[in-house]
C-alpha positions as CSV (number, residue, x, y, z in Angstrom):
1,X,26.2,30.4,1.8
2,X,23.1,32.8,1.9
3,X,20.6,33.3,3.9
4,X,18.2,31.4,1.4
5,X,20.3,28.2,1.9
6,X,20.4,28.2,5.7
7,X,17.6,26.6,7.2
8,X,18.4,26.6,10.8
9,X,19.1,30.6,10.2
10,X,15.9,31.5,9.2
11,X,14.3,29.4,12.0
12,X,16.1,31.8,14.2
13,X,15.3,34.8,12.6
14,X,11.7,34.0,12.6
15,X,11.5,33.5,16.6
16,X,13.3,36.6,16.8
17,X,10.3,38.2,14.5
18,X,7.8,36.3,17.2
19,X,9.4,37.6,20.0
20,X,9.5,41.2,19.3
21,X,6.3,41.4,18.4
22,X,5.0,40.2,21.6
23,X,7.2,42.6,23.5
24,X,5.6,45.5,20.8
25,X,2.2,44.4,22.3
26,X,3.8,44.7,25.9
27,X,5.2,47.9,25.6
28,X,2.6,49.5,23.7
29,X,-0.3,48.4,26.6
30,X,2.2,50.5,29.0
31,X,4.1,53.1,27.4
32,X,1.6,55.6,29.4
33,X,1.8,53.7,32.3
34,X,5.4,53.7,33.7
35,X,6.4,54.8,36.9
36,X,8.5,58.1,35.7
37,X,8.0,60.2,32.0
38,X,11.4,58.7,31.1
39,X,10.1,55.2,31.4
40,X,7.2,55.4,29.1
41,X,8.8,57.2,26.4
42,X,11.8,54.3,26.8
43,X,8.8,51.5,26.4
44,X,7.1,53.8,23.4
45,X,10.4,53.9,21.4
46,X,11.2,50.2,21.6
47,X,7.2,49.2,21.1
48,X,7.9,51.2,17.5
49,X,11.6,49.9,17.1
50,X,10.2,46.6,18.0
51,X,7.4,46.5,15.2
52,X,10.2,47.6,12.8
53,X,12.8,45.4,13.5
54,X,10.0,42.7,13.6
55,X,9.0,43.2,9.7
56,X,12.3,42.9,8.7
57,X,13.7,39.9,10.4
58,X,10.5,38.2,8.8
59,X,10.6,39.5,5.9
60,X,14.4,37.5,5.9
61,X,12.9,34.5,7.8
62,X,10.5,34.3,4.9
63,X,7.9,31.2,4.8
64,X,10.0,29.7,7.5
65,X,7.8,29.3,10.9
66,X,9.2,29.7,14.6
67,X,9.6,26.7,16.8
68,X,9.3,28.7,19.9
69,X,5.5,29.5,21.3
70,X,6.1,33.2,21.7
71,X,3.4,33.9,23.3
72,X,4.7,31.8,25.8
73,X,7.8,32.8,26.7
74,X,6.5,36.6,26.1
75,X,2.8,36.2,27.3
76,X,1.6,40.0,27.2
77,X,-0.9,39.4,29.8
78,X,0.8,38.4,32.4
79,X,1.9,41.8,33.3
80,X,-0.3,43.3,35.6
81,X,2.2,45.7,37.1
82,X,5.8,47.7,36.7
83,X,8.0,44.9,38.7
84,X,6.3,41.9,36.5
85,X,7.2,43.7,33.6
86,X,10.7,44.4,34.1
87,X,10.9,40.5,35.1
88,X,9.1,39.4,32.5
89,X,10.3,41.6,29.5
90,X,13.6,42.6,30.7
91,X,15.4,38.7,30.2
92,X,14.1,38.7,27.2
93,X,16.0,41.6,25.6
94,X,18.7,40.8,27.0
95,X,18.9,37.0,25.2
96,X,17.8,39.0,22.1
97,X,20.6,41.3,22.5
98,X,23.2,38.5,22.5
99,X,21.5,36.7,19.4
100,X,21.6,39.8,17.6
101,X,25.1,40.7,18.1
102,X,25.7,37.1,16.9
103,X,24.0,37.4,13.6
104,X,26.3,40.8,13.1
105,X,28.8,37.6,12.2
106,X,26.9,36.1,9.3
107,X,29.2,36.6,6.4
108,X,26.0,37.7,4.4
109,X,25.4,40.7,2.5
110,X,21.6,40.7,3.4
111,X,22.5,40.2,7.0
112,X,25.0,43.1,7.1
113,X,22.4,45.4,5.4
114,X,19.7,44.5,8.1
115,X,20.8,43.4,11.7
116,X,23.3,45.5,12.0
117,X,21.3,48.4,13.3
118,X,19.2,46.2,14.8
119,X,21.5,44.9,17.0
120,X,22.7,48.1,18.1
121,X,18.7,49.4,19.1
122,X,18.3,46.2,20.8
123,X,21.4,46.5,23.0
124,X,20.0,50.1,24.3
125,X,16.8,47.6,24.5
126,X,19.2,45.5,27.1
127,X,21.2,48.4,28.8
128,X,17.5,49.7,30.0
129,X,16.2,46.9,31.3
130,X,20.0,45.8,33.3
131,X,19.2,49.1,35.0
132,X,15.6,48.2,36.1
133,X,17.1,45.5,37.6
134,X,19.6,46.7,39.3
135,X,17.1,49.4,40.8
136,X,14.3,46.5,41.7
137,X,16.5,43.8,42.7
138,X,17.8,46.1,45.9
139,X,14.3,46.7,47.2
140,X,13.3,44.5,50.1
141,X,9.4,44.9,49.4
142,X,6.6,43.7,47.4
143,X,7.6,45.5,44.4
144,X,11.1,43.5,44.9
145,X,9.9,40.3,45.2
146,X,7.1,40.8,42.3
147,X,10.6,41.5,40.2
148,X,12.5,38.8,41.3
149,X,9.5,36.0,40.9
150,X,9.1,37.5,37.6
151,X,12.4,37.4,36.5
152,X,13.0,33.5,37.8
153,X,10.3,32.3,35.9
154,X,11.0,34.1,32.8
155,X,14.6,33.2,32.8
156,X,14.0,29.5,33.1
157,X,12.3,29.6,29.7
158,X,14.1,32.4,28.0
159,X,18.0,29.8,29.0
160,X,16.1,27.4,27.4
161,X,15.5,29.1,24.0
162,X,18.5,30.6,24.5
163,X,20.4,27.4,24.4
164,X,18.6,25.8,21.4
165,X,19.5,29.1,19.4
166,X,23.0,28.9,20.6
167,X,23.6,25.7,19.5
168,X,21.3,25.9,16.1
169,X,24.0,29.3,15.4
170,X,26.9,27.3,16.7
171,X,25.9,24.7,13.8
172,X,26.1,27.6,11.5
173,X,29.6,28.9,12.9
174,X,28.1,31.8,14.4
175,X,29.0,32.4,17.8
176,X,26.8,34.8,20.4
177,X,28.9,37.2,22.4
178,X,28.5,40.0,24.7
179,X,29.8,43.0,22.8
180,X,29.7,46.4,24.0
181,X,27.2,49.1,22.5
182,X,28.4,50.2,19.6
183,X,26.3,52.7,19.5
184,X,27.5,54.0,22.9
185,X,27.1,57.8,24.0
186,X,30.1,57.7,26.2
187,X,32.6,60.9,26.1
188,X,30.0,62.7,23.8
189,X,31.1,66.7,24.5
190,X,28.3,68.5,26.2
191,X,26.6,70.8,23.1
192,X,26.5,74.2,25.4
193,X,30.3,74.0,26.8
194,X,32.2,71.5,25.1
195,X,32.8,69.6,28.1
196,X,33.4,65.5,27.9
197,X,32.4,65.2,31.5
198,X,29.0,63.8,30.4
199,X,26.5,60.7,31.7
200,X,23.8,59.2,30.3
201,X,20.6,60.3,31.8
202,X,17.8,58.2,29.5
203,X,18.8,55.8,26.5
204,X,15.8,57.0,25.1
205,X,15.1,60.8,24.7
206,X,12.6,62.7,22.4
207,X,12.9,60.9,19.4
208,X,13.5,57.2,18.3
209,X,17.4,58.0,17.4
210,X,18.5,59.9,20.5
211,X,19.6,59.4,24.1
212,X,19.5,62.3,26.4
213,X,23.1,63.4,28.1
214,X,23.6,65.3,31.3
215,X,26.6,67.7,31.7
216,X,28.0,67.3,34.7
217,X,29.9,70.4,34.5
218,X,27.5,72.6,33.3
219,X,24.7,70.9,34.2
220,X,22.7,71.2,31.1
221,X,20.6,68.3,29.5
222,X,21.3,67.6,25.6
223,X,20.1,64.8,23.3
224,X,22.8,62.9,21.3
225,X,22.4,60.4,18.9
226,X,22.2,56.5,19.8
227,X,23.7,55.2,16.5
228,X,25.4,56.3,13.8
C-alpha cells in the first residue's frame, strides 16, 4: 500500500509538518538568545532542519490537513524565557522523535527515501532537549519550577496527540519505539591522536551535519559527523 492510499498516514505526516514549523518559529525567535553559545547554535540548526524537514513531510502529506491545532500544542508565544522553552519545546521533540522512528517502518519506497534522515536529526532534536531537563529539573529555584510548570502542561497535550497518533499508526501496523540514535557519535577516534576515549560535548557544532567531540585523552575538541 502507498503512501497515496493511506489516509490516516498522511493525516499524521501533515501534524508532524504543523508541528515543526511552529518549533522553527520558536527556535528561530531565540537562537541568539540562549543561555550559553552552544545553545543558540543547537536552536539555529534545528530552526533550519526544522523548516526542511517541514517541506517535505508536506509535500508527502499533500492536500491532506492536520487535525491537531499546532499552534496549540506549540504556541510560540508562550515562551518568554529559557526554562519555558525547554518545557514547552522540549516534550514535543521528544513525541516527534518516537513518531518518526515509527514511520522508518512504513514499507514504502517514498517513506524510506524521506524520513529516514529525518528521524535521525530529530532524535539529536530529542537527546538535547533530555539533557536540558535533566540540568533544569535538579534546580530548586525559579528557573526550576518555570521548567517543571512548563513541562506539565505541555506534556498533558503533547500524551494526548501522542496517543491518537499511536493508535491512527497502530491501525496502519506501524508501531512507535524508542530506538537508539542511529546516527550516534559514540567511540568516534579523536582526529589529532587516534584515541576512542571520546564524549560528546554539543550535538550540534559549526555546521548543520556535525556534532562537536571532546578527547578526553588529549583533550582537544573536534567536529564529527551526526549522520551518515
Amino acid at each position: 500500500m502507498t503512501t497515496a492510499t493511506r489516509p490516516g498516514l498522511k493525516v499524521v505526516v501533515a501534524e508532524l509538518a504543523a508541528l515543526k514549523r511552529q518549533l522553527r518559529t520558536i527556535y528561530v525567535k531565540w537562537c541568539v538568545s540562549g543561555p550559553t553559545l552552544e545553545a543558540s547554535s543547537a536552536l539555529a540548526a534545528m530552526a533550519q532542519e526544522e523548516a526542511g524537514h517541514a517541506r517535505v513531510l508536506a509535500r508527502l502529506a499533500g492536500e491532506v490537513a492536520p487535525l491537531v491545532d499546532a499552534e496549540r500544542l506549540v504556541a510560540a508565544d508562550a515562551v518568554a524565557d529559557w526554562p519555558t522553552l525547554v518545557g514547552h519545546a522540549g516534550p514535543v521533540e521528544v513525541a516527534l522523535a518516537a513518531v518518526t522512528a515509527g514511520l522508518r517502518g512504513v514499507s514504502d519506497p517514498e517513506f524510506q527515501r524521506n524520513v529516514g534522515k529525518i528521524a535521525v536529526e530529530e532524535r539529536y532534536h530529542a537527546d538535547f532537549f533530555v539533557g536540558c531537563f535533566k540540568e533544569l529539573d535538579g534546580l530548586d529555584d525559579p528557573a526550576g519550577e518555570l521548567f517543571r510548570k512548563s513541562r506539565h502542561e505541555t506534556e498533558g497535550r503533547v500524551d494526548a496527540w501522542l496517543g491518537s497518533s499511536t493508535e491512527l499508526l497502530a491501525g496502519l501496523g506501524v508501531e512507535l519505539r524508542d530506538e537508539p540514535n542511529p546516527g550516534s557519535v559514540l567511540d568516534v577516534p579523536c582526529v589529532h591522536c587516534g584515541s576512542i576515549d571520546t564524549r560528546l560535548l554539543s550535538a550540534f557544532g559549526g555546521s548543520l551535519m556535525t556534532s562537536l567531540i571532546r578527547c578526553n585523552s588529549c583533550g582537544a575538541q573536534f567536529e564529527a559527523i551526526r549522520w551518515r
